[in-house]
C-alpha positions as CSV (number, residue, x, y, z in Angstrom):
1,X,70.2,129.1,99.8
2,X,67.1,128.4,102.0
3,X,66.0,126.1,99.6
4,X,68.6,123.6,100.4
5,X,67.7,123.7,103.8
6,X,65.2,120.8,104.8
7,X,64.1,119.6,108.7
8,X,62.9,116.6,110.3
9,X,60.5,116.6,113.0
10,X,60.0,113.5,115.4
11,X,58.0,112.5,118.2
12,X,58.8,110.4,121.3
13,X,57.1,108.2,123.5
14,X,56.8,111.0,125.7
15,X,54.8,113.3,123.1
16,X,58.0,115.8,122.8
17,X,58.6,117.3,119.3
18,X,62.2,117.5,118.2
19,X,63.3,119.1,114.8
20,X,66.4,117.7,113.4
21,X,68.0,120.2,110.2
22,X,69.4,118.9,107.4
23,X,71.3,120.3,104.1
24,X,69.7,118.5,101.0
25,X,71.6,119.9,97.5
26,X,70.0,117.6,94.1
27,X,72.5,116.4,91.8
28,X,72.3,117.5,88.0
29,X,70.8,115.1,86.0
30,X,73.9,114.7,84.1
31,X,76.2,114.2,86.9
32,X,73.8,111.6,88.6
33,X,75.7,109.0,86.9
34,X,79.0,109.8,88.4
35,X,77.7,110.9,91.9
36,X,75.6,107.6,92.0
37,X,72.0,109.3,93.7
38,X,69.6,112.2,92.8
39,X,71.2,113.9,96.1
40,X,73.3,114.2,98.4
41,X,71.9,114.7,102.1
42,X,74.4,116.0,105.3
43,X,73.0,116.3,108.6
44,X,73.6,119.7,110.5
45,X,71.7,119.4,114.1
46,X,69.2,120.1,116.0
47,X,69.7,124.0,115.9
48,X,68.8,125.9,112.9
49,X,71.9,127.1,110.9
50,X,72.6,130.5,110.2
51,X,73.2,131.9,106.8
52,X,77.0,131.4,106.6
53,X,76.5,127.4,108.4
54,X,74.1,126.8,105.7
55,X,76.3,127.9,102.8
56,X,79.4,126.3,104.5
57,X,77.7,122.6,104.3
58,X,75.8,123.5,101.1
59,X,79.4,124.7,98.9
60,X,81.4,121.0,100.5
61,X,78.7,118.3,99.1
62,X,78.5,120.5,96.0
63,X,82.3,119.9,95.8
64,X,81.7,116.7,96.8
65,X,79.7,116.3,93.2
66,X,82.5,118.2,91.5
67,X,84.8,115.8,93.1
68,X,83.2,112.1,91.5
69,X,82.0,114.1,88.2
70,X,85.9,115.1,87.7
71,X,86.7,111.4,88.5
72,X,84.1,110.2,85.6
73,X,84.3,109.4,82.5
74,X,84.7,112.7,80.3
75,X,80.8,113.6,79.6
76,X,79.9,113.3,83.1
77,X,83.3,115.6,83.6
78,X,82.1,118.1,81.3
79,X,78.4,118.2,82.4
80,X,79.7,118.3,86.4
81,X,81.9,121.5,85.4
82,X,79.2,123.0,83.2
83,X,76.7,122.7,86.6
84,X,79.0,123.5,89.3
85,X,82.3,125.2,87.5
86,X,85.8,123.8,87.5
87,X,87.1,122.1,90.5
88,X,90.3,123.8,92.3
89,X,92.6,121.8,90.6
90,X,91.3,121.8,87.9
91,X,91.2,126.1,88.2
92,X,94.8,125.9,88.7
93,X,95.4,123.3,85.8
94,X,93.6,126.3,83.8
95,X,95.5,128.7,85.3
96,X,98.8,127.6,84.0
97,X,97.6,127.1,80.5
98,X,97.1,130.3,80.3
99,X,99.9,131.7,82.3
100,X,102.1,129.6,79.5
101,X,100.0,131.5,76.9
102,X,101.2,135.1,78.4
103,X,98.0,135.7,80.6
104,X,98.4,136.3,84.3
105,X,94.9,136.9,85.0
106,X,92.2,134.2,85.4
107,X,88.6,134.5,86.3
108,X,86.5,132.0,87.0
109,X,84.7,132.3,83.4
110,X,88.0,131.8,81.5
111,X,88.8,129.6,83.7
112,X,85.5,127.4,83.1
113,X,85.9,127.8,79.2
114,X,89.5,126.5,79.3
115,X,88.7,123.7,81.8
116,X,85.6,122.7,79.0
117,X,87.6,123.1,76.2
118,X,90.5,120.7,77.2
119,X,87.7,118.3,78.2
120,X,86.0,118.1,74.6
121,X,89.6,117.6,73.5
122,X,90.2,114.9,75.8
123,X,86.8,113.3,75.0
124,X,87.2,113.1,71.4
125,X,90.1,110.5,72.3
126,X,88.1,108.4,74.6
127,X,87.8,105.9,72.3
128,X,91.6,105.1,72.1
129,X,92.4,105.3,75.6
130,X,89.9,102.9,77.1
131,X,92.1,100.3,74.7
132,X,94.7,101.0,77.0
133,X,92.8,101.4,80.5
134,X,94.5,99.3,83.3
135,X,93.0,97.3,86.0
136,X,94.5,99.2,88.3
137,X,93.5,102.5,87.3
138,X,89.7,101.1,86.8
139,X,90.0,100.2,90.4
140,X,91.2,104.1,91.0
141,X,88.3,105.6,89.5
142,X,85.8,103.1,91.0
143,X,87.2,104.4,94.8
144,X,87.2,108.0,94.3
145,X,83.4,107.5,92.6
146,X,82.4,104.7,95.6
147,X,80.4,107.9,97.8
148,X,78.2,106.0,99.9
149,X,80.0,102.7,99.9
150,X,81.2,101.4,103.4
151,X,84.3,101.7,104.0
152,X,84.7,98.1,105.2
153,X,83.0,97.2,102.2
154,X,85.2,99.2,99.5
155,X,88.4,97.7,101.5
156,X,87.3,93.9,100.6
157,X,86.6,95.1,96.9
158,X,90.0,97.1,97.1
159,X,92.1,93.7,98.1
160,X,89.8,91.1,96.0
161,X,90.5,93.1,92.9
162,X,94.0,94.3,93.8
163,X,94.8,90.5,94.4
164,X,93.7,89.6,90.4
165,X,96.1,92.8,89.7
166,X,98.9,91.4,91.3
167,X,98.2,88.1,89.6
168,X,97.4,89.3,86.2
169,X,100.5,91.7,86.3
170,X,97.9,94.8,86.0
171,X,96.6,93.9,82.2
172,X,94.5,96.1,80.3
173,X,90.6,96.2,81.1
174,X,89.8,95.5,77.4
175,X,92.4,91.9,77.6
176,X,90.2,90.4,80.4
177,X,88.0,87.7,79.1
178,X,86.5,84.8,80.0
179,X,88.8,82.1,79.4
180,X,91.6,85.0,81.8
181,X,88.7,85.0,84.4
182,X,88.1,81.2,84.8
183,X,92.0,80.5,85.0
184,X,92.2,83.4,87.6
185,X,89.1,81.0,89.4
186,X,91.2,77.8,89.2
187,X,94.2,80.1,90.5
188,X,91.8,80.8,93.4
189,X,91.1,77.2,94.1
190,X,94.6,76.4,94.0
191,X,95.8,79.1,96.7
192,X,96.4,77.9,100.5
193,X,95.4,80.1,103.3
194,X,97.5,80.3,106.5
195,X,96.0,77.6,107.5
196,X,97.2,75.3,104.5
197,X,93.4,74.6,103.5
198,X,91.9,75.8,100.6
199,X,90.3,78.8,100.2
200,X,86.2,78.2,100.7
201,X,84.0,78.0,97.2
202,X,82.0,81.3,99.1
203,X,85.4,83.2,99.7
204,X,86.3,82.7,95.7
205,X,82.7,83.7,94.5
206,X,83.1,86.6,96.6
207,X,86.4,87.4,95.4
208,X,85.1,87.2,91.9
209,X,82.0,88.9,92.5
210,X,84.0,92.1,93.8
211,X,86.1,92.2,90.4
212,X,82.2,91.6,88.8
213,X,81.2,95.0,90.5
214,X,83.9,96.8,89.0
215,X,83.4,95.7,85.7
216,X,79.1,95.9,86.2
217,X,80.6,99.8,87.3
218,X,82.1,100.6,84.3
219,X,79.7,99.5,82.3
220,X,77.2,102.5,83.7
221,X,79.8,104.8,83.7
222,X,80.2,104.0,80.0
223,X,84.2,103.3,80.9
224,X,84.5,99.8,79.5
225,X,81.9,99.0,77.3
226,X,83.0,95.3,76.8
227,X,80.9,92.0,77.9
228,X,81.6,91.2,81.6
229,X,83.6,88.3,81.3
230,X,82.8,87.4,85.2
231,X,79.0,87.5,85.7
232,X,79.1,84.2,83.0
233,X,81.6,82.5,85.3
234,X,79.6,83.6,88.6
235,X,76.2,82.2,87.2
236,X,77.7,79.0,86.2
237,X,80.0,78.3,89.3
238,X,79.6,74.4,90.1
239,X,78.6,74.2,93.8
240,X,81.9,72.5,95.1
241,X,83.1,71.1,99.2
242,X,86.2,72.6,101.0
243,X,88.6,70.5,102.0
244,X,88.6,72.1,105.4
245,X,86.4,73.9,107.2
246,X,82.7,75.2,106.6
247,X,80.6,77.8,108.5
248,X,78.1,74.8,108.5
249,X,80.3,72.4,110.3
250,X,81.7,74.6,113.1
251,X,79.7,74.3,116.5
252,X,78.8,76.2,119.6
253,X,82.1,76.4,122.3
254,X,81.7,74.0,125.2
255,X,81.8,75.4,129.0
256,X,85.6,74.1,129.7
257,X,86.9,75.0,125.8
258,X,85.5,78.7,126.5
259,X,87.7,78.7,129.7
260,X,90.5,77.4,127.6
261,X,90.3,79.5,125.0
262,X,90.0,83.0,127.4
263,X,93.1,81.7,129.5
264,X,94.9,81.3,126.5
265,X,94.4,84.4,125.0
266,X,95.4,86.4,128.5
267,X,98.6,84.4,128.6
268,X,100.0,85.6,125.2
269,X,102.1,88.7,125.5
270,X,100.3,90.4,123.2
271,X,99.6,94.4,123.9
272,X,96.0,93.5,122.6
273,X,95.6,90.2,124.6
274,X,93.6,92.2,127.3
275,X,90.9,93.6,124.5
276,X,90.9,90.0,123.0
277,X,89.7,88.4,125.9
278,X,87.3,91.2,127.0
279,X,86.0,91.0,123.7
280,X,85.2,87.2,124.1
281,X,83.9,87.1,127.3
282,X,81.3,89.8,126.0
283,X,80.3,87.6,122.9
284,X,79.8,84.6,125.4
285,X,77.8,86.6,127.5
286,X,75.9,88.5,125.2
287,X,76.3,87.3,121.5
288,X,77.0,90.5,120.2
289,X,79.4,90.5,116.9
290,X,82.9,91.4,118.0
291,X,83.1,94.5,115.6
292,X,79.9,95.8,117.5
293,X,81.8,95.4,120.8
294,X,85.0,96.9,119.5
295,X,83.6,100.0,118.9
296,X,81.4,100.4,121.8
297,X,81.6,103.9,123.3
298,X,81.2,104.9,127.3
299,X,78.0,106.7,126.4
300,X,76.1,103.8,125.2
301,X,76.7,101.4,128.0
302,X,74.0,102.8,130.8
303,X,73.6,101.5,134.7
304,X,70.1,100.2,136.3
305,X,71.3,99.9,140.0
306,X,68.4,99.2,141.1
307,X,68.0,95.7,138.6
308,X,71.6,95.1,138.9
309,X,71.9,95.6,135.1
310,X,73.8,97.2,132.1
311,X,72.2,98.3,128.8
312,X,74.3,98.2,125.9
313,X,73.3,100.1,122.9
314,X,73.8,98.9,119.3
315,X,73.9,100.5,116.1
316,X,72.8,99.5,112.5
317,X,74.1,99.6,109.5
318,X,76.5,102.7,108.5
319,X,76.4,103.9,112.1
320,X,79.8,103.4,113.4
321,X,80.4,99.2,112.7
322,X,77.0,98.0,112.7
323,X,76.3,95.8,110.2
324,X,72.4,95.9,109.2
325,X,69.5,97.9,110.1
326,X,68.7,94.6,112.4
327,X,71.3,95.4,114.4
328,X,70.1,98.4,116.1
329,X,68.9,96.9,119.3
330,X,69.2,97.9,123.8
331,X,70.8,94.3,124.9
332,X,70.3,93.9,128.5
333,X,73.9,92.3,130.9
334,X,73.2,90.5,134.2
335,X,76.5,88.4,134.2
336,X,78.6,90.3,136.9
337,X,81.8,89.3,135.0
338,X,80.4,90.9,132.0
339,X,79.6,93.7,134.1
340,X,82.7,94.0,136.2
341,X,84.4,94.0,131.9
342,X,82.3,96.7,131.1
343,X,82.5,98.8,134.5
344,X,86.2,98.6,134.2
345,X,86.3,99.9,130.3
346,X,84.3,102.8,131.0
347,X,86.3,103.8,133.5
348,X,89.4,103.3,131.3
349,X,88.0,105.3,128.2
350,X,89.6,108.0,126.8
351,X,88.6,111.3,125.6
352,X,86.4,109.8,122.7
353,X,84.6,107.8,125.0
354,X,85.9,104.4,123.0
355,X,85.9,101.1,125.4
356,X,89.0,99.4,123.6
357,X,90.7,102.6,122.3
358,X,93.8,100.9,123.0
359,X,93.1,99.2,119.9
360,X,94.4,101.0,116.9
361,X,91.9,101.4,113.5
362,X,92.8,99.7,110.5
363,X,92.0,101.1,106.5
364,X,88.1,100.3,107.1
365,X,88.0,101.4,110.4
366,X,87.2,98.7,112.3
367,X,89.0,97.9,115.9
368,X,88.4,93.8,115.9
369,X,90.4,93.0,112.9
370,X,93.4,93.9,114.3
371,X,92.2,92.1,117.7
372,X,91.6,89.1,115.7
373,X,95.2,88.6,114.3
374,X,96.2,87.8,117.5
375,X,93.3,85.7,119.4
376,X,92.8,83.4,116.0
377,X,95.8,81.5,116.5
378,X,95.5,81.4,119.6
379,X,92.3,79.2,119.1
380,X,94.0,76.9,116.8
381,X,97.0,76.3,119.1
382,X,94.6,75.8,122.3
383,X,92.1,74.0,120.7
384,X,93.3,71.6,118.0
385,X,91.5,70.2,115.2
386,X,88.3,71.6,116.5
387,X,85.5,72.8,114.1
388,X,85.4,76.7,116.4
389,X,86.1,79.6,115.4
390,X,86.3,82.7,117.8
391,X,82.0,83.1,116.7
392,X,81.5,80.1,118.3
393,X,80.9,82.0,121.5
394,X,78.2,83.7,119.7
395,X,76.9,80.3,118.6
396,X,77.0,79.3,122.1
397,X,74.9,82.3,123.5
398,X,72.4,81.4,120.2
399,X,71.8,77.8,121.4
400,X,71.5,79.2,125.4
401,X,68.8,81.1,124.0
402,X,67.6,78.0,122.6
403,X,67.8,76.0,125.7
404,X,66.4,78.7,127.7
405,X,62.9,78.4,125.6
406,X,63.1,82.1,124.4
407,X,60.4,83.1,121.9
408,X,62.2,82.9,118.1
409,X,61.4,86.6,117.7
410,X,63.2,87.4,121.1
411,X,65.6,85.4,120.3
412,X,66.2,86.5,116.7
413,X,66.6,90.1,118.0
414,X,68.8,89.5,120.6
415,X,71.0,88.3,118.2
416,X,70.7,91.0,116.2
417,X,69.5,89.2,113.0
418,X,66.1,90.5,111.1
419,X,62.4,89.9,112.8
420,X,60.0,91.8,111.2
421,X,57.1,91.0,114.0
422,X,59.9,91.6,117.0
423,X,58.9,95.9,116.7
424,X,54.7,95.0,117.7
425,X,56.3,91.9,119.7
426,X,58.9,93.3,122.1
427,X,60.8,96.5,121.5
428,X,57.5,98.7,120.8
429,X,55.8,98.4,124.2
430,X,58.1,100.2,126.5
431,X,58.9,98.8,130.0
432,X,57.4,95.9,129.1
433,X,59.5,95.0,126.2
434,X,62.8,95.7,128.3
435,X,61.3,93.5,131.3
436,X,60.9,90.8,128.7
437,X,64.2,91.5,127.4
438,X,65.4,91.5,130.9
439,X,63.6,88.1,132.2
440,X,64.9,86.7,128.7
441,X,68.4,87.3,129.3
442,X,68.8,86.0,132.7
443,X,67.8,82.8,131.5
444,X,70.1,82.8,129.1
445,X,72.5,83.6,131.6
446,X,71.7,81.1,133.6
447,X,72.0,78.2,130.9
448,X,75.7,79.6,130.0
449,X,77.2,80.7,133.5
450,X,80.3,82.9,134.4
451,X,83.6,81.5,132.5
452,X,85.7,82.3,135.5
453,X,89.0,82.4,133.6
């Protein structure tokens, strides 16, 4: 058991050593296929485990492998159950086999050897069932096998593939061609959003490109060995202009449509129109996305009295809404509007510490997109015809940056987007780099000014 056990020692500025422990458990070669990695890696603290702690993690990601090989295709099934055992239901599936047979007894050998046995039996059919294997249920087996997938990132692939479901009345896997895939893309094209445009060429490539995934999925599961009749229509996708509006032609908000917009949003009656235009004033202020603000937590927002500034701490990617490794960053806050927001919050949070836990999760577990069902119309009605959208305000804290001659790598940073020099440049050198950080921002601050809503 100690072998699973593996530790992590790091060193801070200060020359302290701290040992991290984590439980590391290697994934048969057989089942690699279905679990998706060579291991699978939970961290346990900073205080060795005992004995029974160690066993506890080590026994849930093994039945996290018997979970995704019982969701496989049949080989990876049988080799997950020949490595680990059968999985609980699968014991009790057994179990009544045998109880129907006169047997009221079942150890776990008999148990195995049934479990194997109706799996060779099911295997030997493989062939005729995949002639019959749904979208739907693809998409099933593709979720339960998605381990290390992003949630957010598994909910778009869930509603882009569920949408050519819907459309395609749930045909079999094997019917899907390429002439079915192209007139699903002109179906695309000829959709209206809510805001009676059409939907962007990028939003239809990625719609595609999610039902591509699946299909590039079951191939290395050896599900569906059939050509993927999507990649061709990816590939060959004729670069095309949306009637309405690009990403390249909106623009940075102006001082008095900023205002606008924040009044706006606090005169809905809304129960989330308080968050909405918290959360705005923030990106203005700051440029942080609005997911990153969303999930802020009282214990990452720290208090320099003596510079009159906040320090907001931001994640990366797969640590609780960031979006890349980029965006791990400290982000300094000099506008006292900002700070009065952020003062107020933590002193509003509940027991997990979240600044708008008034706001309810949705199925990928972010906060802002149930904010932004209510402050995107809101834009449209107060500001007509204009090419904004609520990231505008991080547009408009981008070209302050601009204005304010910050260095590109600063800058870069600040926005949370990828530098590689911005490590030796800024964050690396320790007071310094936050004074820099620091001076930076109040110039920023002082090309944008306080919205005063």
């Amino acid at each position: 058991m100690a072998t699973y056990l593996k530790e992590r020692r790091h060193t801070d500025r200060r020359g302290n050593v701290r040992v991290y422990y984590y439980a590391q458990v290697p994934v048969p070669k057989k089942t690699r296929t279905a679990v998706g990695r060579r291991c699978l890696v939970e961290y346990i603290g900073r205080q060795r485990p005992s004995s029974s702690e160690l066993r506890e993690v080590v026994s849930r990601l093994e039945g996290r492998i018997r979970a995704a090989a019982a969701a496989a295709p049949i080989d990876e099934n049988i080799a997950g159950v020949e490595a680990f055992g059968p999985t609980p239901e699968q014991v009790a599936e057994a179990r009544e086999v045998l109880k129907a047979a006169g047997l009221d007894v079942v150890d776990a050998n008999m148990a195995e050897r049934v479990t194997l046995t109706r799996l060779r039996r099911e295997r030997d059919a493989v062939a005729v069932d995949a002639q019959a294997l749904r979208v739907s249920r693809a998409l099933e087996r593709w979720r339960a096998a998605a381990d290390g997938v992003r949630a957010g990132t598994m909910y778009q692939y869930d509603r882009d593939v569920t949408a050519f479901v819907e459309w395609s009345k749930d045909t079999a896997v094997s019917s899907v061609d390429e002439d079915l895939a192209a007139r699903f893309w002109s179906h695309l094209k000829a959709t209206p959003t809510r805001n009676k445009t059409t939907i962007a060429p990028a939003t239809i490539k990625r719609k595609v490109g999610s039902l591509s995934r699946l299909w590039t999925w079951m191939a290395a599961r050896k599900v569906h060995q059939g050509p993927n009749p999507w990649a061709a229509l990816l590939r060959d996708a004729p670069g095309e202009a949306k009637g309405g509006r690009t990403v390249k032609g909106l623009r940075a908000f102006k001082s008095d449509e900023i205002k606008k917009y924040v009044r706006a949003i606090g005169d809905t009656t809304s129960k989330y129109a308080r968050a909405g235009a918290d959360i705005v004033t923030l990106m203005w202020h700051t440029g942080v996305r609005p997911g990153d603000l969303s999930e802020l937590t009282a214990d990452r927002v720290m208090w320099d009295e003596e510079e009159r500034v906040v320090w907001l701490t931001l994640l990366g990617d797969g640590e609780d809404g960031g979006k890349t490794a980029a965006n791990a960053r400290v982000l300094p806050v000099v506008s006292p509007e900002a700070m009065a927001i952020l003062s107020r919050r933590v002193d509003g949070a509940g027991a997990d510490g979240k600044l708008f836990g008034e706001v309810p999760l949705v199925k990928n577990d972010y906060r802002y997109f149930r904010v932004q069902k209510v402050i995107n119309p809101v834009l449209h009605d107060a500001l007509p015809g204009e090419p904004l959208d609520t990231y505008s305000a991080r547009r408009s804290f981008s070209a302050a940056c601009e204005d304010a001659g910050l260095d590109p790598v600063q800058w870069s940073r600040m926005m949370g987007h990828t530098a590689p020099t911005l490590a030796a440049a800024v964050y690396n050198r320790g007071h310094r780099g936050r004074r820099l950080l620091l001076e930076g921002m109040r110039r920023v601050h002082a090309e944008l000014g306080e919205i005063g809503a």
